[in-house]
C-alpha positions in Angstrom: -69.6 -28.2 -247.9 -68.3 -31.1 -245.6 -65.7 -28.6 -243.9 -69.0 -26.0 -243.5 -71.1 -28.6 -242.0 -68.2 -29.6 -239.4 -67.3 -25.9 -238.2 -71.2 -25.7 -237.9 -71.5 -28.6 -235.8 -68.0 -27.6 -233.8 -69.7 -24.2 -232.9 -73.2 -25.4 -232.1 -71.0 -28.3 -229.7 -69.1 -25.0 -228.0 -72.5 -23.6 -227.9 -73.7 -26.3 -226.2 -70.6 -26.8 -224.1 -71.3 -22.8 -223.2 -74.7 -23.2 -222.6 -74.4 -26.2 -220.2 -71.8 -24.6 -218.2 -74.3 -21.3 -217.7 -76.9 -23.8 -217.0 -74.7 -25.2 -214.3 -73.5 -21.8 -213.1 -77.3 -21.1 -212.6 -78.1 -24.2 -211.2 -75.4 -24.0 -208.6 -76.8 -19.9 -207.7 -79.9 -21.7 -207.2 -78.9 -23.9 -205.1 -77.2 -21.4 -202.8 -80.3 -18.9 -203.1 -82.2 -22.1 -201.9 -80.1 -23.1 -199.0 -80.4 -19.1 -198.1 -83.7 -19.3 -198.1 -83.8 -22.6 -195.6 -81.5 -20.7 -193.5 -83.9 -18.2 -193.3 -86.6 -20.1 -192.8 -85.1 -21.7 -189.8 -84.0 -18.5 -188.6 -87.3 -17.2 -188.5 -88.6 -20.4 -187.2 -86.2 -20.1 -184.5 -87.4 -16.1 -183.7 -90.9 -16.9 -183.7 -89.9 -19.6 -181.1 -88.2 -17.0 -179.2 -90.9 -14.9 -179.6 -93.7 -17.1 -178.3 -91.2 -18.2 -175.6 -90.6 -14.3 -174.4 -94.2 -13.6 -174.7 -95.2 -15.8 -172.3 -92.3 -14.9 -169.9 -93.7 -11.4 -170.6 -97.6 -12.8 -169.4 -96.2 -14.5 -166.5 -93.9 -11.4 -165.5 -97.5 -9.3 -165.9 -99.6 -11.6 -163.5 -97.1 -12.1 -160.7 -96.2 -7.8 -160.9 -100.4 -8.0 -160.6 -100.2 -9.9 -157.5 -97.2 -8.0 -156.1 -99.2 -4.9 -156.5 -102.4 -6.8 -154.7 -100.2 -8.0 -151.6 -99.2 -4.5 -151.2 -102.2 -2.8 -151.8 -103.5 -5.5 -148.5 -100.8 -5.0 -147.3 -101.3 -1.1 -147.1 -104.5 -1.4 -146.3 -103.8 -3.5 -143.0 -101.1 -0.3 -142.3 -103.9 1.8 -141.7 -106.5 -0.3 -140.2 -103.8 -0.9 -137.6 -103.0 2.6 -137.6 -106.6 3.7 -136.8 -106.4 1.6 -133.6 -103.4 2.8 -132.7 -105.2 6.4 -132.7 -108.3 4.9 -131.2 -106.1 3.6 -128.4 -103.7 6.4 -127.5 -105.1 8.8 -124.6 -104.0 12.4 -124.9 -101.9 13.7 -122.0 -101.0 17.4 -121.4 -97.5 18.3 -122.1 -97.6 20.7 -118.7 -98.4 17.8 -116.7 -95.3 15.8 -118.8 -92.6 18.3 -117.9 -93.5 19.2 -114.1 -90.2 19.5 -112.0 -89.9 17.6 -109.3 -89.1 17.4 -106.2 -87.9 14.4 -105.3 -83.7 14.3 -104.9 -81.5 10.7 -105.1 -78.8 10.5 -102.7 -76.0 8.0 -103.2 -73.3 6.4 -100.7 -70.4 4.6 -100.9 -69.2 2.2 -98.1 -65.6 0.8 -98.6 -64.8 -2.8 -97.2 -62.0 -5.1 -96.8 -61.7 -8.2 -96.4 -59.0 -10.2 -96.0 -59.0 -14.4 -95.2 -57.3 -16.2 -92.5 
């Protein structure tokens, strides 16, 4: 009876023994799930930064392409206002009366000279 009761208490230690090293096992799994998880976490943190950061850049990229297209809509519109004077301002003139011939001749003369010092 004495032998039965130590092998008993023997397996239930090796049980023991068993089930603290599974516990520890887990514990340890938990432990990296849980430092997963913070990484995670921090990753995502870190994205949602990025995000908010982007999105703004985005907004601000939005406004100034909105003002570039304003300046060059004024801009545009000055380019025909100025155009429309130009036409306002230009006189017609017949092209017969442009290409006339004329009459009128150019004569060119030479004269040589020397001169020499004393």
């Amino acid at each position: 009876e004495i032998s039965d009761l130590i092998q008993e208490v023997q397996l239930r230690e090796e049980k023991i023994t068993h089930i603290s090293s599974l516990t520890l096992h887990i514990i340890e799994r938990m432990h990296k799930k849980l430092d997963i998880q913070l990484n995670m976490q921090q990753k995502c943190r870190q994205l949602q930064e990025e995000n908010e950061y982007f999105s703004s850049k985005y907004i601000e990229f939005k406004k100034e392409r909105e003002e570039f297209e304003m300046e060059k809509l004024e801009l545009n519109m000055r380019v025909l206002d100025l155009q429309d004077k130009v036409e306002d301002e230009i006189e017609t003139v017949s092209y017969t009366h442009l290409t006339l011939p004329t009459i009128y001749s150019v004569q060119i003369s030479v004269v040589a000279v020397s001169l020499k010092k004393k």
